[in-house]
C-alpha positions in Angstrom: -15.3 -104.4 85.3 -16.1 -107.8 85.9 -19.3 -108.4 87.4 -19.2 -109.8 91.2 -22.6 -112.1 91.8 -21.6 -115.5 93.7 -18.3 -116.8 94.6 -16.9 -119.9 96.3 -13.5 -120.8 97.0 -10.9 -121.4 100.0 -10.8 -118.6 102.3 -7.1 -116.9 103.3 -6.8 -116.0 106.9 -4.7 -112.9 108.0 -5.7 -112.6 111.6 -3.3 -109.4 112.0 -5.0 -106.1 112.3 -4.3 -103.1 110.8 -3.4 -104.5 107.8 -1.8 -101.3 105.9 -2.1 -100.1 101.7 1.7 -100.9 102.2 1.7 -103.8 103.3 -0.7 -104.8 100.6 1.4 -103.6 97.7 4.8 -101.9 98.8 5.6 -98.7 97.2 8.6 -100.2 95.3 5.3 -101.5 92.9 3.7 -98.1 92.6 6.0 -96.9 89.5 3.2 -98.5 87.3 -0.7 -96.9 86.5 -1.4 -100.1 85.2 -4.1 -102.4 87.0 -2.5 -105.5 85.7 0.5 -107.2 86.6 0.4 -106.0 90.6 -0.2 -109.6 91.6 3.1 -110.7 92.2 3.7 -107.5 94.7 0.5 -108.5 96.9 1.9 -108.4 100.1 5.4 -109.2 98.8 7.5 -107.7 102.3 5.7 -111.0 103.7 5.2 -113.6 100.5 9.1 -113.6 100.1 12.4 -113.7 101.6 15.5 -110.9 100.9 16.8 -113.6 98.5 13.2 -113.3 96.4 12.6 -116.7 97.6 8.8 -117.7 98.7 8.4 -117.4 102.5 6.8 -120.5 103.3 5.1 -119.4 106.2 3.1 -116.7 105.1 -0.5 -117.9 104.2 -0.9 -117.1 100.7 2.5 -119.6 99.8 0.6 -122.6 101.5 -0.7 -125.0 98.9 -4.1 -124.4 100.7 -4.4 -120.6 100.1 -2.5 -120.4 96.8 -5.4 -119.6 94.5 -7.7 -118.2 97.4 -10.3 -115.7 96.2 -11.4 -114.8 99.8 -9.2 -113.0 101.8 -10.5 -113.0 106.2 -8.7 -110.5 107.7 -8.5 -108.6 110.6 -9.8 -104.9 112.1 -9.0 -101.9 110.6 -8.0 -103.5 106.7 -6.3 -101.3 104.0 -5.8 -98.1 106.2 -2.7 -96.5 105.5 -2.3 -94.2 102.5 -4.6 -93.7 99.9 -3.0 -95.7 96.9 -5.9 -97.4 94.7 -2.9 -100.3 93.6 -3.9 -102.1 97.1 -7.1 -103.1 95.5 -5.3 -103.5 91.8 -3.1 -105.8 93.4 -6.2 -108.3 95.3 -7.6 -108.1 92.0 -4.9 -109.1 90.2 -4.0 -112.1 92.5 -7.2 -112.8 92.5 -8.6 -112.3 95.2 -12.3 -110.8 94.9 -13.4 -110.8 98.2 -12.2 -109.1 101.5 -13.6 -109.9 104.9 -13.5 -107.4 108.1 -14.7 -106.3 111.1 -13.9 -102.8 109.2 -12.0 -101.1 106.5 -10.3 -97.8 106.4 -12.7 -95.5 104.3 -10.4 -94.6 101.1 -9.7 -98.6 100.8 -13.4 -99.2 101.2 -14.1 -97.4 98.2 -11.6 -98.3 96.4 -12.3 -101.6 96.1 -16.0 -101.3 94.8 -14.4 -99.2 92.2 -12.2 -102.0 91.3 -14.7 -104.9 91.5 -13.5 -106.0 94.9 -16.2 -106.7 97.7 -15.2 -105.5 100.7 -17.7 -107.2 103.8 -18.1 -105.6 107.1 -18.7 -108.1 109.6 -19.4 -108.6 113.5 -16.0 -109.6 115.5 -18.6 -112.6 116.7 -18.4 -113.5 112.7 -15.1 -112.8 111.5 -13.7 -115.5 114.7 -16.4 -118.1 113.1 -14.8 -117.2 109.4 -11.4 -117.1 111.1 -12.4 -120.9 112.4 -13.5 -121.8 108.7 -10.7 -120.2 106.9 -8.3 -122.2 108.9 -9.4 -125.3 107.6 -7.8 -124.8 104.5 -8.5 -126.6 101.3 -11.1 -128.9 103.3 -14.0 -126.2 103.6 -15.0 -123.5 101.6 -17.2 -120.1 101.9 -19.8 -119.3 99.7 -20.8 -115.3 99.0 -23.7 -114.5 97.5 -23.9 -110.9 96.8 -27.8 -110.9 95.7 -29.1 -112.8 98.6 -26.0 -110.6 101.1 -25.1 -113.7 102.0 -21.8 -115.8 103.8 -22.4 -119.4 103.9 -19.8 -121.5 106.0 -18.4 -125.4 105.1 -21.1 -126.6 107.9 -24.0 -125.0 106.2 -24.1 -121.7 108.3 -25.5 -118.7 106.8 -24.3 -114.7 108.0 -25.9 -111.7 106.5 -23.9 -108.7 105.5 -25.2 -105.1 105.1 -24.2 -103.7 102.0 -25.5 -100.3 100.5 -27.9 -101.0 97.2 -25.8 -98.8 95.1 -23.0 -100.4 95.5 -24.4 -103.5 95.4 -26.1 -102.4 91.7 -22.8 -101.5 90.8 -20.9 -104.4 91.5 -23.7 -107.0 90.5 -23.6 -105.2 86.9 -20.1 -104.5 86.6 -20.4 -100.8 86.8 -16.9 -98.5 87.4 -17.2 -94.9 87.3 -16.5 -95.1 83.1 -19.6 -98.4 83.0 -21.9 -95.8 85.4 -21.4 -93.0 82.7 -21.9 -94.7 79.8 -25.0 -96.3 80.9 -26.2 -92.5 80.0 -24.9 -92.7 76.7 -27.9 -92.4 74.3 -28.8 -89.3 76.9 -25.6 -87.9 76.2 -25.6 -88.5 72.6 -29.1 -86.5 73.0 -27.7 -83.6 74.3 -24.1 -83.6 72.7 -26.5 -83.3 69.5 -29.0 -80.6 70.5 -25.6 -78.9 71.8 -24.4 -78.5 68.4 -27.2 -77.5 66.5 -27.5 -74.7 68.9 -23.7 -73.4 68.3 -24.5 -72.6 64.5 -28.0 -70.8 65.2 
């Protein structure tokens, strides 16, 4: 997993709430366990038209917001059902970031799994990253994960609250399979003592 430490770019605004897993990546894309490749179906009932055509009024079409790795959205993000290919697909597009007021608990998890940072913030906040989002291309967020920082186009800071676990995990690039195999000369250990006790 790639490791998530600082990141600036253009944030994306989606000021809808209840943003569901489905509308995040329909289930026509869910044939494939494949974590690659889900980009193109990120939000695809809105990014195109029935003829597969671009809609050009959704906010990831706009020149802007094309290569936006910060997504600002709005309360209640990824609830829905529990498919883990919403947070393929953000990472696929590449988006690394998400921004909230909240985030349905399966989703939440999800994404740390997938190296996607999901940040809970106060409705206060997400308005001011609302503002600074809809700026486009002209201003651009800064997060630092180390310091728990958002830092706006004017120079503002916010501070996030994020659970030191997690934030180990993503710093380091640790999924479940990185976690485990930081344990590997310990399991080596005991994977050898193992088999010299089967044959006494």
């Amino acid at each position: 997993m790639q490791p998530f430490t600082t990141l600036t770019g253009v944030a994306a605004p989606m000021r809808a709430v209840n943003i569901d897993t489905d509308q995040i990546i329909p289930k026509d894309y869910l044939k494939t366990i494949k974590r690659t490749g889900l980009g193109k179906g990120l939000f695809a009932d809105k990014r195109y038209r029935d003829d597969g055509s671009e809609n050009p009024d959704f906010v990831l079409n706009k020149p802007a917001y094309r290569k936006s790795e910060i997504l600002v959205g709005g309360d209640n993000f990824g609830c829905g059902s529990s498919r883990e290919h919403a947070p393929w697909a953000l990472q696929d597009f590449g988006i690394r970031c998400v921004i909230s007021t909240s985030f349905a608990d399966i989703f939440y998890n999800n994404c740390f799994k997938n190296g996607v940072l999901p940040i809970t913030v106060s409705p206060e906040d997400l308005e001011k990253l609302f503002d600074d989002a809809d700026r486009g291309a002209n201003a651009t967020v800064t997060v630092d994960l180390a310091a728990q920082t958002i830092q706006g186009p004017d120079g503002g800071t916010l501070h996030f609250d994020i659970e030191p676990f997690r934030k180990h995990c993503l710093l380091n690039g640790l999924d479940d399979i990185g976690l485990t195999l930081e344990k590997g000369a310990a399991i080596e250990t005991y994977e050898a003592k193992l088999a010299e006790r089967a044959w006494a």
